[in-house]
PyMOL Python script that loads the backbone (N, CA, C, O; Angstrom):
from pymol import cmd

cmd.read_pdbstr("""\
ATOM      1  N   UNK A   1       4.855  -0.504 -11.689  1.00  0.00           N
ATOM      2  CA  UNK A   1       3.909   0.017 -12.657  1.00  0.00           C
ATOM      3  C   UNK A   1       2.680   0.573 -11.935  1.00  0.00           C
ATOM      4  O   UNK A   1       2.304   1.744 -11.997  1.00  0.00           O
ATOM      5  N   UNK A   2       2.127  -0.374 -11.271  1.00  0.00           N
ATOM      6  CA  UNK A   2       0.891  -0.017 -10.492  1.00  0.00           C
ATOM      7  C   UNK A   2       1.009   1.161  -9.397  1.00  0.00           C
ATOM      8  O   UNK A   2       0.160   1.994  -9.079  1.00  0.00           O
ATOM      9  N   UNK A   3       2.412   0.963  -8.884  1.00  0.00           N
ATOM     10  CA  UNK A   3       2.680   2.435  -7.416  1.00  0.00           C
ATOM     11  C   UNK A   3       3.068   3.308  -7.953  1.00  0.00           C
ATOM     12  O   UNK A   3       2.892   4.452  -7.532  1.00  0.00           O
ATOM     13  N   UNK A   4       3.806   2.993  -9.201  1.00  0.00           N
ATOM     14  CA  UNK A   4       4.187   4.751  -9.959  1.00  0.00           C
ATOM     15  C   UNK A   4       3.488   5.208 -10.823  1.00  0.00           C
ATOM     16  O   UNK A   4       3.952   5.864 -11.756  1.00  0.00           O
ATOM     17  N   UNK A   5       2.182   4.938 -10.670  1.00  0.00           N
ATOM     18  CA  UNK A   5       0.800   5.326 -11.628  1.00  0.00           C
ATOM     19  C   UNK A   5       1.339   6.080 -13.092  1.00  0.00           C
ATOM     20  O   UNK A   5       1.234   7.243 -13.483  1.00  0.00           O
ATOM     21  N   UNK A   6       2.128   4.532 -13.868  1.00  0.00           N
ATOM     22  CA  UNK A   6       2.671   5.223 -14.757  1.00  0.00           C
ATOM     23  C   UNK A   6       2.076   4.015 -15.833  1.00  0.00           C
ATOM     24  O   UNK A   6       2.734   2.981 -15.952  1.00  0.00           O
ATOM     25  N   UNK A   7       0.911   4.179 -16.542  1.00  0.00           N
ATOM     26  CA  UNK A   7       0.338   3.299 -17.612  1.00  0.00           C
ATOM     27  C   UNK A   7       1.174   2.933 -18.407  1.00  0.00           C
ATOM     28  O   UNK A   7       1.401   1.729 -18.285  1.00  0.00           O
ATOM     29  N   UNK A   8       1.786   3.450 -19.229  1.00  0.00           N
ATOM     30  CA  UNK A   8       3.373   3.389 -20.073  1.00  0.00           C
ATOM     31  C   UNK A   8       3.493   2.106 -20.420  1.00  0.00           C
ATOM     32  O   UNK A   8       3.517   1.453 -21.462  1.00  0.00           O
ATOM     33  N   UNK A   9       3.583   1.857 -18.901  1.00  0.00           N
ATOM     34  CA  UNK A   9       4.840   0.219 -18.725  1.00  0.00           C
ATOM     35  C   UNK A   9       3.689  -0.769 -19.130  1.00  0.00           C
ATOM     36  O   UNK A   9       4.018  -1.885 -19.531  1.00  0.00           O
ATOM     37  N   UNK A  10       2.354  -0.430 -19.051  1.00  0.00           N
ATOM     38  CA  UNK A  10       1.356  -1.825 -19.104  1.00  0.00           C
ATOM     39  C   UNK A  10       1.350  -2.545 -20.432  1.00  0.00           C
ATOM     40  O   UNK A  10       0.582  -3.491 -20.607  1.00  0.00           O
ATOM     41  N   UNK A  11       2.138  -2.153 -21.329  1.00  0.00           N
ATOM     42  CA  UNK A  11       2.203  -3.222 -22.608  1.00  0.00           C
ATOM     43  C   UNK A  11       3.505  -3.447 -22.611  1.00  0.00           C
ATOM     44  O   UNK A  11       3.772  -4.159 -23.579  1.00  0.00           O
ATOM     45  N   UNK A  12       4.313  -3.218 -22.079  1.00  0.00           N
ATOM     46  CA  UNK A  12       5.713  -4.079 -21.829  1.00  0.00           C
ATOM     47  C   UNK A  12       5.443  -5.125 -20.831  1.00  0.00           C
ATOM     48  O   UNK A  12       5.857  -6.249 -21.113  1.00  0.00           O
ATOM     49  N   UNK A  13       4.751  -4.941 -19.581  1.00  0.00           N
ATOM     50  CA  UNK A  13       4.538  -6.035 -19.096  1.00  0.00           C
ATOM     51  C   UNK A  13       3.318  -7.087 -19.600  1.00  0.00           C
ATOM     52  O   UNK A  13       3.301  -8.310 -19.468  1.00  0.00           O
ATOM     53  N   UNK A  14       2.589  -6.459 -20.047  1.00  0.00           N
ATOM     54  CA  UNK A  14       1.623  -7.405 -21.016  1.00  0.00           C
ATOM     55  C   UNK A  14       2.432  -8.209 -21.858  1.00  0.00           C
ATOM     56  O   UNK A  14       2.044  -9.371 -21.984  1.00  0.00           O
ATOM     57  N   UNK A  15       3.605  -7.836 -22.550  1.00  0.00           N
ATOM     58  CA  UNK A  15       4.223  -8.373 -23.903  1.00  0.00           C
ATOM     59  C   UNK A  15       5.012  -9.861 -22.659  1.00  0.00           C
ATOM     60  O   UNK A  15       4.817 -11.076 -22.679  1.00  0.00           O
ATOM     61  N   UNK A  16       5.962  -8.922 -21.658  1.00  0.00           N
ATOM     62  CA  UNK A  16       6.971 -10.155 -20.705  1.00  0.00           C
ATOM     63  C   UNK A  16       5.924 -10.910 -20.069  1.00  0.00           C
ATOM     64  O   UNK A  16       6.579 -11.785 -19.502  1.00  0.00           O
ATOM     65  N   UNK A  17       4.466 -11.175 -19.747  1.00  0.00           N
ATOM     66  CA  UNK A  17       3.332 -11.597 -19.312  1.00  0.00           C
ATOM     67  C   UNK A  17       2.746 -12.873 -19.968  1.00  0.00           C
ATOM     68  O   UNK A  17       2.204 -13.944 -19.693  1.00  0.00           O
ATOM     69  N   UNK A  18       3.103 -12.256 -20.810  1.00  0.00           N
ATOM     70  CA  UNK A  18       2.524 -13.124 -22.500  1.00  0.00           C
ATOM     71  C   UNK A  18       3.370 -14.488 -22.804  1.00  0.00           C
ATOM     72  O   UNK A  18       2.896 -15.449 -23.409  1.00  0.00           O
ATOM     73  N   UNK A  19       4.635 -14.422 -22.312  1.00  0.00           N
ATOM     74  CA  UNK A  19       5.419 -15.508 -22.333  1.00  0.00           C
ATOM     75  C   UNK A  19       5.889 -16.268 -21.253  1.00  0.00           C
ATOM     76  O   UNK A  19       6.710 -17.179 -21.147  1.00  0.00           O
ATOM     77  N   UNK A  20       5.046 -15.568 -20.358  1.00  0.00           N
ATOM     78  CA  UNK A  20       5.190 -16.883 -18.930  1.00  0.00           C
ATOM     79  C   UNK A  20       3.820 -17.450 -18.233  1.00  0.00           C
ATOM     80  O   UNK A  20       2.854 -17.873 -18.868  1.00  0.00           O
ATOM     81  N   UNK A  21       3.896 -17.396 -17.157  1.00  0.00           N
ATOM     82  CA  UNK A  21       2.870 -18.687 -16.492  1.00  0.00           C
ATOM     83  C   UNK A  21       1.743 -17.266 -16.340  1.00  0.00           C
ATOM     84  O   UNK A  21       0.743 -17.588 -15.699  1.00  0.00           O
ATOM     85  N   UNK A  22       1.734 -15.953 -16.755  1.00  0.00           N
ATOM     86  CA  UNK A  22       0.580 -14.953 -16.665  1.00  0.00           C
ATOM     87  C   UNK A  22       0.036 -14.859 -18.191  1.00  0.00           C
ATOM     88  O   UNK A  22      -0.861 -14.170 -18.677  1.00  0.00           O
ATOM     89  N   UNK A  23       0.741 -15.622 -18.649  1.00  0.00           N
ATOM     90  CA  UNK A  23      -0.265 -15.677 -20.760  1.00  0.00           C
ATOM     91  C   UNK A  23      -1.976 -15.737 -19.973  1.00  0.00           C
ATOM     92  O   UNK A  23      -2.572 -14.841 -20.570  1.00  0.00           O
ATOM     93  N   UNK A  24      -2.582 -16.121 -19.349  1.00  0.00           N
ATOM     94  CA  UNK A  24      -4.095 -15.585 -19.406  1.00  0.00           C
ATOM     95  C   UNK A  24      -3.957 -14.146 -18.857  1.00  0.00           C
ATOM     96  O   UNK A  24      -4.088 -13.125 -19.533  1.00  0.00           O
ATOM     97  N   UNK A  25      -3.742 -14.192 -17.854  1.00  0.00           N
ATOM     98  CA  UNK A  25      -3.932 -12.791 -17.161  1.00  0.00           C
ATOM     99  C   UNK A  25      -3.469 -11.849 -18.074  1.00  0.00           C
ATOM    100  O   UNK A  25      -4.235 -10.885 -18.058  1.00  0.00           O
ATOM    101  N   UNK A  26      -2.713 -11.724 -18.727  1.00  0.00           N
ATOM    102  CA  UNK A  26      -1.835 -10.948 -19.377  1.00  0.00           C
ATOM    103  C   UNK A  26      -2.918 -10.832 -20.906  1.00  0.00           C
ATOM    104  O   UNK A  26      -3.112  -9.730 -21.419  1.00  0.00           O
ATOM    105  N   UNK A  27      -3.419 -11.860 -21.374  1.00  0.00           N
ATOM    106  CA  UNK A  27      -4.736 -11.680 -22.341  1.00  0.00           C
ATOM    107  C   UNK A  27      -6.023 -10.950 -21.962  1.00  0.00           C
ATOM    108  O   UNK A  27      -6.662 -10.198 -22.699  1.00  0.00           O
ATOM    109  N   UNK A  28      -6.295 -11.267 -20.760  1.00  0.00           N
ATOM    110  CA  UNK A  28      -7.209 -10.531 -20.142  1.00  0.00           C
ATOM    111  C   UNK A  28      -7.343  -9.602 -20.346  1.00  0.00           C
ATOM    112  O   UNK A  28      -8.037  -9.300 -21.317  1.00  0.00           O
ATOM    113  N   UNK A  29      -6.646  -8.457 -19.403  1.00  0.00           N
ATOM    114  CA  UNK A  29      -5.925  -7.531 -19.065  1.00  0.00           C
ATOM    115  C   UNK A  29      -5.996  -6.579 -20.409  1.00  0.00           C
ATOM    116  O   UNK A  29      -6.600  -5.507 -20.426  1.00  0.00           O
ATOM    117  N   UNK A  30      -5.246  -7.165 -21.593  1.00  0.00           N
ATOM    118  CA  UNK A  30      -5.427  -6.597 -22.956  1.00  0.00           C
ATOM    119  C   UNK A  30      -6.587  -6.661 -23.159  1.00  0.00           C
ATOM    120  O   UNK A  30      -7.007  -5.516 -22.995  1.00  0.00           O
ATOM    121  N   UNK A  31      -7.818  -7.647 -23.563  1.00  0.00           N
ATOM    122  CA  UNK A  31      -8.780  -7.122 -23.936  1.00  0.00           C
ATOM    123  C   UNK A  31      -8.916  -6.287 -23.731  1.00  0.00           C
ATOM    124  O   UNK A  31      -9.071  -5.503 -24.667  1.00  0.00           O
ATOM    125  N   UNK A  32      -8.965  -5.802 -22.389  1.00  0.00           N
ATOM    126  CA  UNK A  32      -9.689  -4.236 -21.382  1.00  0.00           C
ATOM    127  C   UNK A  32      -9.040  -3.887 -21.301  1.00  0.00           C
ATOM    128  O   UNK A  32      -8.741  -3.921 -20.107  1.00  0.00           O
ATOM    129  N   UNK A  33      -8.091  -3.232 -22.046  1.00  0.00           N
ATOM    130  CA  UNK A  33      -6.927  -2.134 -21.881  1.00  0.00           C
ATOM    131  C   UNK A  33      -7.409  -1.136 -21.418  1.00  0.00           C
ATOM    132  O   UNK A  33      -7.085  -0.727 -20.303  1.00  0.00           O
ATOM    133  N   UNK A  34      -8.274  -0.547 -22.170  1.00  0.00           N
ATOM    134  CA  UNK A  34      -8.710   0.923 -21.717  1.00  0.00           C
ATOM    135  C   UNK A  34      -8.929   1.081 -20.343  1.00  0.00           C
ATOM    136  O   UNK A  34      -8.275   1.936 -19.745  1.00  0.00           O
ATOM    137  N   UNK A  35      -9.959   0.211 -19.596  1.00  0.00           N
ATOM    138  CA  UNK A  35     -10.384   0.083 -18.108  1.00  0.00           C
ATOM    139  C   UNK A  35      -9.237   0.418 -17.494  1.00  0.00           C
ATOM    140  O   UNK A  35      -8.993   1.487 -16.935  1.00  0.00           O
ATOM    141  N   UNK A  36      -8.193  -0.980 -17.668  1.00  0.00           N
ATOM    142  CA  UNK A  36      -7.164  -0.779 -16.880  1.00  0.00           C
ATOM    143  C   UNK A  36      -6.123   0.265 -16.946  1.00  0.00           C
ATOM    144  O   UNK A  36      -5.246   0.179 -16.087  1.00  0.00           O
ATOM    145  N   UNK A  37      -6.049   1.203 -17.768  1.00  0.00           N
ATOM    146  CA  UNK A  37      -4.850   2.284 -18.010  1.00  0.00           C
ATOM    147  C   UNK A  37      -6.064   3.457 -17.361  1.00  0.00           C
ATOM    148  O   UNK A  37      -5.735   4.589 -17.008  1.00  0.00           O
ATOM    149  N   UNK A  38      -7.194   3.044 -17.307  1.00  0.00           N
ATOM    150  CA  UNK A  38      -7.975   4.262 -16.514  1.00  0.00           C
ATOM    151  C   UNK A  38      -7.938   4.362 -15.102  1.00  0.00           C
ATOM    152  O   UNK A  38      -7.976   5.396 -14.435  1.00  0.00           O
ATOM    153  N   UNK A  39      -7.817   2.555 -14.495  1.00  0.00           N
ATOM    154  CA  UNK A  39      -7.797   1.818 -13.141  1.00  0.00           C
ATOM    155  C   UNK A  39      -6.666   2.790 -12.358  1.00  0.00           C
ATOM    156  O   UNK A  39      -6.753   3.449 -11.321  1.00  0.00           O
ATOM    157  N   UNK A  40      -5.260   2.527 -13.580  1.00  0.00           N
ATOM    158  CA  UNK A  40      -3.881   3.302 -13.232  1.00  0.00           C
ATOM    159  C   UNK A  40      -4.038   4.803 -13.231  1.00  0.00           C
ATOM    160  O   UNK A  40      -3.457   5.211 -12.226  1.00  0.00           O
ATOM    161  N   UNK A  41      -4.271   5.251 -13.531  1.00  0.00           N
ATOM    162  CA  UNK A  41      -4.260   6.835 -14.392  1.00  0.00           C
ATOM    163  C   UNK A  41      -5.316   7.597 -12.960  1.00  0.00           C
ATOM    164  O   UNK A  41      -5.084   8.727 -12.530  1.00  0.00           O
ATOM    165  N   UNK A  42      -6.341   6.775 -12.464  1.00  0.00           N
ATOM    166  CA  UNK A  42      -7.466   7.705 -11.572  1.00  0.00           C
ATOM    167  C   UNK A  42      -7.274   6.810  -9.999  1.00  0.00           C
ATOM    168  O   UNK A  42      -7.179   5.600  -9.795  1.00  0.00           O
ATOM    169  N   UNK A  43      -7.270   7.704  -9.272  1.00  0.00           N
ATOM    170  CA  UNK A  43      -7.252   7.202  -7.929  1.00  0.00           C
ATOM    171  C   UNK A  43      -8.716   7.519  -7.142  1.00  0.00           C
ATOM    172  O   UNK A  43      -8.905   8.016  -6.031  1.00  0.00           O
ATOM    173  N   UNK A  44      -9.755   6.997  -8.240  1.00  0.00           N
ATOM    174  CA  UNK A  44     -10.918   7.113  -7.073  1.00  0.00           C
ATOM    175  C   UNK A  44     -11.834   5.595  -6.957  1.00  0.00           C
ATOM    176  O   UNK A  44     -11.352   4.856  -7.816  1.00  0.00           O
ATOM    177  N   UNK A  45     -12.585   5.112  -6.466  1.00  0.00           N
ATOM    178  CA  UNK A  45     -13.497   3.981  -6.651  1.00  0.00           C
ATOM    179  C   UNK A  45     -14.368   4.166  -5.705  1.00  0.00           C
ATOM    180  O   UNK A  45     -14.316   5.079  -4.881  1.00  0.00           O
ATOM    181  N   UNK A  46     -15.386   3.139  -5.787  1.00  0.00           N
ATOM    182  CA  UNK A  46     -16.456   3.154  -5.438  1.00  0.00           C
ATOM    183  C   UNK A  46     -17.238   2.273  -4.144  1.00  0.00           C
ATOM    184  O   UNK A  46     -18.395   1.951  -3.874  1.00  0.00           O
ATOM    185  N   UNK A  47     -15.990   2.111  -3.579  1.00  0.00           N
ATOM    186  CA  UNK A  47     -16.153   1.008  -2.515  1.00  0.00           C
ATOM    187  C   UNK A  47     -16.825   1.546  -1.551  1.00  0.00           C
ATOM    188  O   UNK A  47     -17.641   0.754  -1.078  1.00  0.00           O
ATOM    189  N   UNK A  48     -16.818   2.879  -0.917  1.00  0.00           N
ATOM    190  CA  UNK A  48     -17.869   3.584   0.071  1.00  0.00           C
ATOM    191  C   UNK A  48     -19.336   3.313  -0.355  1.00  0.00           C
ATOM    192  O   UNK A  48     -20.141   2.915   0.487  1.00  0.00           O
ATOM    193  N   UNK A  49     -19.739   3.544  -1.783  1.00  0.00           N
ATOM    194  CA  UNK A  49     -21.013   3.296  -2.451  1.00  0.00           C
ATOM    195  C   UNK A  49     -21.570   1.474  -1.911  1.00  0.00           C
ATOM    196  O   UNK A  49     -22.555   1.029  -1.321  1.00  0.00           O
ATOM    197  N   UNK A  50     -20.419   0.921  -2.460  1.00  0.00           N
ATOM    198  CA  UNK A  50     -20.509  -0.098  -2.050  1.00  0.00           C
ATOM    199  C   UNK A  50     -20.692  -1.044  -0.966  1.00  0.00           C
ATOM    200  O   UNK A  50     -21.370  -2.071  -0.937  1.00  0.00           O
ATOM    201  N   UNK A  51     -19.955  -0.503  -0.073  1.00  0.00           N
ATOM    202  CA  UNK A  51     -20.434  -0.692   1.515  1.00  0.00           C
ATOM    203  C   UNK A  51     -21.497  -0.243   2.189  1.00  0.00           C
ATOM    204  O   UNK A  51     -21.890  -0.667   3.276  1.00  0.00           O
ATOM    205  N   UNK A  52     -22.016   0.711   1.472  1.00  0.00           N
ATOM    206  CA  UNK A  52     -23.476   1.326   2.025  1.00  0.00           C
ATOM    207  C   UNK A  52     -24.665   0.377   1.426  1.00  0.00           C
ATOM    208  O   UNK A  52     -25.740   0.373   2.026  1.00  0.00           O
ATOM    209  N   UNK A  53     -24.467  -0.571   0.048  1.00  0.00           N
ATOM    210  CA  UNK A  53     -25.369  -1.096  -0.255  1.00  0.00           C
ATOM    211  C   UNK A  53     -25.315  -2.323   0.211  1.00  0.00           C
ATOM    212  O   UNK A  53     -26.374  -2.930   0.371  1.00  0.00           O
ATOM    213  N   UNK A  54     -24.029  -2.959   0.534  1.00  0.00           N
ATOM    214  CA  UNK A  54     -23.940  -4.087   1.621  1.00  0.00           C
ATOM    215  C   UNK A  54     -24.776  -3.962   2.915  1.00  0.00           C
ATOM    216  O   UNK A  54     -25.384  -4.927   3.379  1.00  0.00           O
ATOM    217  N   UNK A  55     -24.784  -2.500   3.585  1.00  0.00           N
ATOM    218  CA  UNK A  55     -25.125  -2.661   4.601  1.00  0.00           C
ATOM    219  C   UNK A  55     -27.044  -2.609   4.267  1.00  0.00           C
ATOM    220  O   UNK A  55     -27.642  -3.190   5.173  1.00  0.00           O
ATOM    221  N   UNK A  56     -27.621  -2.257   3.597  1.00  0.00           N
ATOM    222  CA  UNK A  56     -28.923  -2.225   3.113  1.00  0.00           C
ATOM    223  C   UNK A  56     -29.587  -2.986   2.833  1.00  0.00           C
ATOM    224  O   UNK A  56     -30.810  -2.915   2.946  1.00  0.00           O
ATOM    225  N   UNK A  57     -28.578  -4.495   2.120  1.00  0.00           N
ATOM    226  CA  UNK A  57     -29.191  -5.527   1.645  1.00  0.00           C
ATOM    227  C   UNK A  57     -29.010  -6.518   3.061  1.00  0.00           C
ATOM    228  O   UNK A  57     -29.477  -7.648   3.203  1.00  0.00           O
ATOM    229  N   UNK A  58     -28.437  -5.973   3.755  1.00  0.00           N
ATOM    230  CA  UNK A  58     -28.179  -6.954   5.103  1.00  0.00           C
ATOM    231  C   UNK A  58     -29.225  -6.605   5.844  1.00  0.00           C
ATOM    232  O   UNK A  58     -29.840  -7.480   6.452  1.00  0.00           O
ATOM    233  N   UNK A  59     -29.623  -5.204   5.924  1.00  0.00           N
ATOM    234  CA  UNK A  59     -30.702  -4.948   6.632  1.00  0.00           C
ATOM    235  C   UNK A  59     -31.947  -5.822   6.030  1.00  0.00           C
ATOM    236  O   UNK A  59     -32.665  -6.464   6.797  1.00  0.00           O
ATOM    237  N   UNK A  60     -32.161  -5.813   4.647  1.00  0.00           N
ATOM    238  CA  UNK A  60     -33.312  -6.104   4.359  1.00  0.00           C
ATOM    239  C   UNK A  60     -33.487  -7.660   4.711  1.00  0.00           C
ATOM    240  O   UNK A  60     -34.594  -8.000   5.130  1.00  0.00           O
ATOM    241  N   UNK A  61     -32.371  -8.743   4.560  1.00  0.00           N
ATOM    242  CA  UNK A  61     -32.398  -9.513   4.750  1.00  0.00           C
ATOM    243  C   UNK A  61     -32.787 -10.349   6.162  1.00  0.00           C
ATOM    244  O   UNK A  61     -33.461 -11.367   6.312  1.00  0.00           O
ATOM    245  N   UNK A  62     -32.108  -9.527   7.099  1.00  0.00           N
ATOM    246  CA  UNK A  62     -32.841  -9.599   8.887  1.00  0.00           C
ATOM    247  C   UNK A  62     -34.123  -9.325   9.053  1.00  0.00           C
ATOM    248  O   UNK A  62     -34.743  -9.826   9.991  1.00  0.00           O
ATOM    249  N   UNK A  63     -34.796  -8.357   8.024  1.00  0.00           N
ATOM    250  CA  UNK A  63     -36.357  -8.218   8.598  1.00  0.00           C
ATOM    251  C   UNK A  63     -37.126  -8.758   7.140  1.00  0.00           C
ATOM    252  O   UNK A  63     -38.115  -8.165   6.710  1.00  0.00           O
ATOM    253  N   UNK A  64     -36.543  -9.947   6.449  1.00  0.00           N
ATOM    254  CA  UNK A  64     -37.491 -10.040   5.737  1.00  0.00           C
ATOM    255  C   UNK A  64     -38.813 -11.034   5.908  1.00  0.00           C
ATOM    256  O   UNK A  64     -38.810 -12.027   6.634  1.00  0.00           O
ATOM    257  N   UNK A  65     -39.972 -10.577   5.088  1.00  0.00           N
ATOM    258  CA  UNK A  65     -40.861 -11.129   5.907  1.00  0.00           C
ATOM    259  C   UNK A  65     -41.591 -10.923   7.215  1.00  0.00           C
ATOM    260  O   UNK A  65     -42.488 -11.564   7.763  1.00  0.00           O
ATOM    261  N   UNK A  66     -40.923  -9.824   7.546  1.00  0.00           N
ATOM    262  CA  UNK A  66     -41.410  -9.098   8.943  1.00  0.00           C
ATOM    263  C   UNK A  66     -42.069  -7.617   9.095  1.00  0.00           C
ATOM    264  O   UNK A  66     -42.720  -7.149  10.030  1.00  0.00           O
ATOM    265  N   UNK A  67     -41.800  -7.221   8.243  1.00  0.00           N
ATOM    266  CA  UNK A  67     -42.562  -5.710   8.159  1.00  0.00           C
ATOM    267  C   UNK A  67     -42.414  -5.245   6.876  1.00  0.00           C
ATOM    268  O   UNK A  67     -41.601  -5.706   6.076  1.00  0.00           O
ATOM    269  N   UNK A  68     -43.259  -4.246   6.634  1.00  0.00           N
ATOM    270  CA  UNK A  68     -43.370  -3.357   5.720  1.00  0.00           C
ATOM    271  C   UNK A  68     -42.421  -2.110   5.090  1.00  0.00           C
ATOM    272  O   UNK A  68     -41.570  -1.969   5.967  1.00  0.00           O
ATOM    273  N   UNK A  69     -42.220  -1.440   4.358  1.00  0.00           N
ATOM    274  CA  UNK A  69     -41.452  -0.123   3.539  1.00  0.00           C
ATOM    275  C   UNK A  69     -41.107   0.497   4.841  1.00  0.00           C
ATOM    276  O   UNK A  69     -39.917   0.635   5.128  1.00  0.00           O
ATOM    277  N   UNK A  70     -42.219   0.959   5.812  1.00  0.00           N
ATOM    278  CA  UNK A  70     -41.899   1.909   6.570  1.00  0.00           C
ATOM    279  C   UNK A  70     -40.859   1.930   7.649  1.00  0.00           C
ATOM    280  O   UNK A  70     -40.117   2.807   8.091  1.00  0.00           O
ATOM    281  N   UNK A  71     -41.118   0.285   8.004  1.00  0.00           N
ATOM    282  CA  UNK A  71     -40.136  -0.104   9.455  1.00  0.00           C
ATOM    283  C   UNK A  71     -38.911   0.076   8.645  1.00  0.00           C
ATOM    284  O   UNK A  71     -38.240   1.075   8.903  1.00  0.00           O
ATOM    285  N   UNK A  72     -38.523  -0.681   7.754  1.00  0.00           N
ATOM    286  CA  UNK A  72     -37.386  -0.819   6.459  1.00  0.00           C
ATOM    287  C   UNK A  72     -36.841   0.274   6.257  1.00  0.00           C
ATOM    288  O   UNK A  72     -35.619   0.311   6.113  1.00  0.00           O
ATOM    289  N   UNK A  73     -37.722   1.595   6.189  1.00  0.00           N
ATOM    290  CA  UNK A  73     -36.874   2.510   6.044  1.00  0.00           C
ATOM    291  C   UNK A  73     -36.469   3.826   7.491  1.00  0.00           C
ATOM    292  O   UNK A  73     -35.731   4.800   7.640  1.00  0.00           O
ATOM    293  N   UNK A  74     -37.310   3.191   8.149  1.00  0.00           N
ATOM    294  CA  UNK A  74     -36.776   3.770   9.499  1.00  0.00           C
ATOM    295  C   UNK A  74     -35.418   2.901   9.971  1.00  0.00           C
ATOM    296  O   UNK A  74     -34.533   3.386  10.676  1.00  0.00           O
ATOM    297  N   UNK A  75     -35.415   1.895   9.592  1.00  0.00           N
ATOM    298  CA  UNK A  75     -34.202   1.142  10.133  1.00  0.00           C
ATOM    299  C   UNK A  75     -33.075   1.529   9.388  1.00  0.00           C
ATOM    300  O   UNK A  75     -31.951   1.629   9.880  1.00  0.00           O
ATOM    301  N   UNK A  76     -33.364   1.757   8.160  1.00  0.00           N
ATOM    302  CA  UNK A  76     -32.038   2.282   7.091  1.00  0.00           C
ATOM    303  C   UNK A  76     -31.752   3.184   7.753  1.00  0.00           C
ATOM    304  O   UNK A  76     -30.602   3.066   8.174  1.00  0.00           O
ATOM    305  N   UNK A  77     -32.468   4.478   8.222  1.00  0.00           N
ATOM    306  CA  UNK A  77     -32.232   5.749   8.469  1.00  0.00           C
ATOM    307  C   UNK A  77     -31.667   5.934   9.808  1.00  0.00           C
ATOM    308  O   UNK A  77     -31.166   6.971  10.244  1.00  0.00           O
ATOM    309  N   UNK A  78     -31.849   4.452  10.605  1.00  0.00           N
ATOM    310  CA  UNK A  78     -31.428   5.174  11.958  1.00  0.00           C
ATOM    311  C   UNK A  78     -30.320   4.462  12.017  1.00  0.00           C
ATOM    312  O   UNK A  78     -29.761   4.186  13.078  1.00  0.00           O
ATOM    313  N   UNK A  79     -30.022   4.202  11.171  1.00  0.00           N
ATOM    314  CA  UNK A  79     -28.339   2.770  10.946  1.00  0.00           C
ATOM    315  C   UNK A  79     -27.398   3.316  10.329  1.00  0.00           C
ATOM    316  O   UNK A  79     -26.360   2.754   9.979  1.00  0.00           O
ATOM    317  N   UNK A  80     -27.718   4.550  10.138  1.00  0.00           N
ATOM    318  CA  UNK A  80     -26.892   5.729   8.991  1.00  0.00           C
ATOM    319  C   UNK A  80     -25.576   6.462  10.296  1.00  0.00           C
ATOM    320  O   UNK A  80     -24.774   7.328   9.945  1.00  0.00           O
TER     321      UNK A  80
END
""", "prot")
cmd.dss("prot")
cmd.show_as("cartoon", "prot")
cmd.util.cbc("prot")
cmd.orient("prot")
C-alpha cells in the first residue's frame, strides 16, 4: 500500500486492522484519514526544514548565557 502509493487499499487495511492486534493503530489512522491518504498520495516533507532548526536550537543551547544576538547570529551564519 505504502510503496505503490496507491491510497485505495487504506480502508481495506483499516477494515483487516480493525480485527487484529492493530484495532488502535488502525482507529487512529481513521480518525486522520485525510492526513494520511495525503502522507500516500505526496512525496515531499519537511525534514530538511527540520534539521536546520535542530541545528539552531543546538547552537543556541552551547552559547547560552554567553553572548548576545550578534555572536548568535554570526555563528548561525558561519555554520551554514
Amino acid at each position: 500500500m505504502l510503496r505503490g502509493d496507491d491510497a485505495s487499499l487504506l480502508e481495506g487495511w483499516i477494515a483487516e486492522a480493525g480485527n487484529s492486534e492493530l484495532a488502535s493503530m488502525a482507529a487512529g489512522i481513521s480518525r486522520d484519514i485525510e492526513a494520511v491518504r495525503g502522507a500516500i498520495n505526496h512525496r515531499w516533507t519537511t525534514s530538511p526544514v527540520e534539521g536546520q532548526i535542530n541545528r539552531v536550537k543546538t547552537l543556541k543551547r552551547q552559547m547560552y548565557g554567553r553572548a548576545g544576538y550578534a555572536l548568535l547570529r554570526s555563528r548561525v551564519l558561519m555554520a551554514t
